[in-house]
C-alpha positions, 0 to 999 in steps of 0.5 A: 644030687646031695641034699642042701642040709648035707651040704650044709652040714659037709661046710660046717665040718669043714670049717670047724675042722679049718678052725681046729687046724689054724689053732692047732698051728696057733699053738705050736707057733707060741710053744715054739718062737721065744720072742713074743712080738713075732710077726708069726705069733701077730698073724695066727692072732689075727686069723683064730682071733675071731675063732678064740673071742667067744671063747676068751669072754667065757673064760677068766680074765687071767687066762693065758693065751695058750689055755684059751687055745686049747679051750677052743680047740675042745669047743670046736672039736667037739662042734665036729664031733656033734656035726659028724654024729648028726651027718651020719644020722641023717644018711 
């Protein structure tokens, strides 16, 4: 049976790498459609809004969304990074 702080861990690892992946798609979805009140660019805002707010209120005002993306995709790739790292040590 594995232990609670390894399933812990596992969800974790798989949240941030869900995180990862619908900012990753957020990102293609803006560099690819030209018009920018898509209804696809409204629904990736919707879902990775709560992913980019922390990241957004750390950054400059003028940032552009493209860059606060990418900022979030560093924060929580190196999140799965240091969950990876932590869940190999406690093996």
């Amino acid at each position: 049976m594995i232990e609670p702080l390894t399933r812990i861990l596992l969800l974790l690892r798989f949240l941030c790498f869900i995180a990862l992946f619908y900012l990753a798609l957020h990102a293609i979805v803006i560099k690819l459609t030209a018009k920018s009140d898509s209804k696809l660019i409204w629904f990736f805002s919707l879902v990775t809004d709560p992913l980019i707010r922390p990241v957004r209120s750390r950054l400059r005002r003028d940032a552009s969304p493209l860059h606060v993306i990418f900022v979030a995709m560093l924060v929580y790739g190196a999140l799965w990074i240091c969950l990876l790292i932590v869940g190999m040590l406690l093996k």
